[in-house]
C-alpha atoms as one frame of an Amber mdcrd trajectory, in Angstrom:
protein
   0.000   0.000   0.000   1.293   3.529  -0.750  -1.113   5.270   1.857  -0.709
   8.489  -0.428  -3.306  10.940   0.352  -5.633  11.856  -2.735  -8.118  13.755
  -4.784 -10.075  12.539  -7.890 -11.923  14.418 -10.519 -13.756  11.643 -12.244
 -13.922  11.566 -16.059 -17.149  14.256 -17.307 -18.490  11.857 -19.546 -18.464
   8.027 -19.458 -15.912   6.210 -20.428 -15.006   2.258 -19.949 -11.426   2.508
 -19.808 -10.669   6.123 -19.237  -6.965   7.832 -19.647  -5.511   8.372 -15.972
  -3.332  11.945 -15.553  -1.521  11.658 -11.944  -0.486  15.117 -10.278   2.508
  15.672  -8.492   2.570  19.021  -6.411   6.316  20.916  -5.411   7.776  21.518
  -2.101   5.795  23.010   0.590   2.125  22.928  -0.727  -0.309  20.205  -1.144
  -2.921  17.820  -3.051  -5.132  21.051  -3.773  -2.543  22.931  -5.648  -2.446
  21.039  -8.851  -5.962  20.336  -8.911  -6.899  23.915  -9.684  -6.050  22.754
 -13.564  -8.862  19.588 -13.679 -11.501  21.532 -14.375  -9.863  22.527 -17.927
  -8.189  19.465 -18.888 -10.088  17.105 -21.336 -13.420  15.666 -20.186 -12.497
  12.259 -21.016  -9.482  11.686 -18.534  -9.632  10.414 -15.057  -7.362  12.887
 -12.870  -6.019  12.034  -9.381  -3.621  14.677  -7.321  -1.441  13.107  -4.689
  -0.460  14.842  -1.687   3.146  14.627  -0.619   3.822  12.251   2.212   5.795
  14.337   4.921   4.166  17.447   6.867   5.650  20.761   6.768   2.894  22.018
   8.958   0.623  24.788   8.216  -0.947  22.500   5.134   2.472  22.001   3.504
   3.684  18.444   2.695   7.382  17.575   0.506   8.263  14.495  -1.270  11.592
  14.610   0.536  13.376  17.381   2.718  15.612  20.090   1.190  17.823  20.963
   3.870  20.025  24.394   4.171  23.521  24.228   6.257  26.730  26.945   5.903
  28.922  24.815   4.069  26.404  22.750   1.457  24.281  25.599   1.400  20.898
  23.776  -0.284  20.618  19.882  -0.636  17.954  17.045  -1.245  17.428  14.186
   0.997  18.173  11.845  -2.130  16.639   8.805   0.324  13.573  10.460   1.447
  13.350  11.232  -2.653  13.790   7.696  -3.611  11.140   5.950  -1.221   8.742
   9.062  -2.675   9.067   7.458  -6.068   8.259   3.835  -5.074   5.664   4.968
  -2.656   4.370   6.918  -6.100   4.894   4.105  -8.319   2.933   1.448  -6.142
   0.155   4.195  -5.803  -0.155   4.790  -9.983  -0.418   0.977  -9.827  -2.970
   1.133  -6.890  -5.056   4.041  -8.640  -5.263   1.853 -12.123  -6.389  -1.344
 -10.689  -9.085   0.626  -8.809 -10.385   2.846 -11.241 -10.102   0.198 -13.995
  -7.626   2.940 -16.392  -6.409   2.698 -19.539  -2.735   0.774 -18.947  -1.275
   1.993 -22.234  -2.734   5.694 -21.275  -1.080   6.959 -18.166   0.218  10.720
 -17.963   2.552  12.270 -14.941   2.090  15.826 -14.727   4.477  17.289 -12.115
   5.869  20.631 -10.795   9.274  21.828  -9.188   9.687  18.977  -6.603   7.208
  16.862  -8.337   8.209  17.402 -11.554  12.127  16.361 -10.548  10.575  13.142
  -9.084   8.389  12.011 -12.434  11.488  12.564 -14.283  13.294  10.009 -11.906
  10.233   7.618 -11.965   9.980   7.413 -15.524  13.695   5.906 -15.075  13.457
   3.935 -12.351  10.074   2.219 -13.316  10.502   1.911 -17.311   7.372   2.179
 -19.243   5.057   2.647 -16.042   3.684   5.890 -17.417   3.890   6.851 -20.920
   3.517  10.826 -20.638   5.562  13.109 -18.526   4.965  17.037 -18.339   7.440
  18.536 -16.359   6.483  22.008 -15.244   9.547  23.770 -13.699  11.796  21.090
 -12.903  14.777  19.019 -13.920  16.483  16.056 -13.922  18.313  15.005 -10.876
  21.511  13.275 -11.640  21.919  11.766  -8.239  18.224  10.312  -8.668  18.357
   8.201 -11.631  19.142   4.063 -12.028  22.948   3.252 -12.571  21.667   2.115
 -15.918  18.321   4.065 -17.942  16.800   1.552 -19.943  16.614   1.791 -23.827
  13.414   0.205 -24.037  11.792   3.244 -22.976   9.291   4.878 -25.054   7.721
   7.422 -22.241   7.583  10.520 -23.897   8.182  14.037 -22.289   6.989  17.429
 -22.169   9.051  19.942 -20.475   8.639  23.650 -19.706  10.604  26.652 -16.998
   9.973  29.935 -16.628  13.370  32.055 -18.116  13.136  33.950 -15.174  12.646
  30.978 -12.296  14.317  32.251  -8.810  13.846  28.826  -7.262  15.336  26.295
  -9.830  17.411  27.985 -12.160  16.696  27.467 -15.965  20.393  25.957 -16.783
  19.165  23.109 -14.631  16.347  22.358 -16.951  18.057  23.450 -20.008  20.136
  20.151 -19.586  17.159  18.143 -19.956  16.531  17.964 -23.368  20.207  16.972
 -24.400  19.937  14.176 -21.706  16.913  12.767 -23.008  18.057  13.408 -27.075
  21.102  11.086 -26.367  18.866   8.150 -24.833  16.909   8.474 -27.957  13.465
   9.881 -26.088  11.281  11.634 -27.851  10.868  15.281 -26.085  10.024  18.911
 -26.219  11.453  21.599 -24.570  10.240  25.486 -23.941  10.481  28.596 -21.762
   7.963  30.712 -20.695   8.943  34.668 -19.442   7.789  33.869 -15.824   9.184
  32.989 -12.763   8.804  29.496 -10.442   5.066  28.630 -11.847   3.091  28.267
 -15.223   2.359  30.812 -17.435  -1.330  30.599 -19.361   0.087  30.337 -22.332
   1.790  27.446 -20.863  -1.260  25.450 -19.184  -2.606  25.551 -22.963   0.479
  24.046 -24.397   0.683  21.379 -22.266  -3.166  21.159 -22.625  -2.965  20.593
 -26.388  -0.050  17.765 -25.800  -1.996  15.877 -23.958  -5.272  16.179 -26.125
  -2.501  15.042 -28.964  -2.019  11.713 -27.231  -5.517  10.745 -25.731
């Protein structure tokens, strides 16, 4: 059991088999957060937003603690991240089985700390999910498998804002040269905001996942 917390917006019109999106909030907020976008995704997909398993207080919750010293200055609890992606990867499993999804249909939509963590699952757990958006994120090189398989054929979406204060774009700029040499197909973009999604965004991403229901 991955006793994640969760919301569900069921699919708006009937559908047997329906296409499952999985959200993935950041650092420091919470199940709602994500959810905001449901309402204007397509009618047809069954949406569930995961909240984070470790407390912050104050309705915050992390996938794994960044911690702050003198010397380090900011760093990840890479263990704390790693048991968040098998605790997320036995939920997706626990989420299709109960909701009866679509296997070959299963998007990951995460952002900043969530977003880091679907790039690592789609790794770790090859063919699992076969969409990623990553909203303002970037791959962790200290969170992947010793070896990536080549039989992958997850496909990825990623976007930053030029102007992010939080994770700096050269981070995510590396992204799509890592995932061009494994041979994954990808898009890249920028968007002039700061840590979050621009509108013009949300409807970019929108229309890539329409592309693929």
């Amino acid at each position: 059991m991955s006793d994640l917390h969760y919301i569900v917006r069921t699919p708006k019109i009937p559908v047997e088999k329906p296409s499952l999106l999985i959200l993935l909030h950041g650092y420091g907020s919470n199940e709602q957060d994500l959810f905001s976008f449901a309402e204007e995704l397509p009618d047809n997909l069954l949406i569930v937003s995961a909240q984070a398993p470790l407390s912050m207080g104050f309705g915050g919750y992390a996938w794994y603690t960044i911690n702050f010293d003198d010397k380090n200055g900011k760093f990840s609890d890479l263990k704390e991240a790693k048991e968040s992606i098998d605790k997320i990867a036995i939920f997706i499993d626990e989420i299709k089985k109960k909701y009866n999804t679509n296997s070959d249909k299963t998007f990951l939509l995460g952002f900043s700390q969530g977003a880091i963590l679907s790039y690592s699952l789609s790794f770790f757990y090859p063919n699992k999910i076969q969409h990623v958006i990553v909203l303002s994120g970037y791959i962790n090189t200290e969170l992947l498998p010793e070896k990536i398989s080549t039989d992958i054929k997850t496909d990825y979406y990623c976007s930053h804002g030029s102007v992010d204060q939080v994770l700096p774009v050269e981070w995510a700029r590396n992204s799509k040269p890592f995932l061009d040499k494994l041979g994954f197909n990808n898009v890249y973009s920028e968007y002039n905001v700061g840590h979050g999604v621009a509108p013009q965004n949300f409807y970019s991403f929108k229309k890539w996942i329409e592309e693929r229901l």
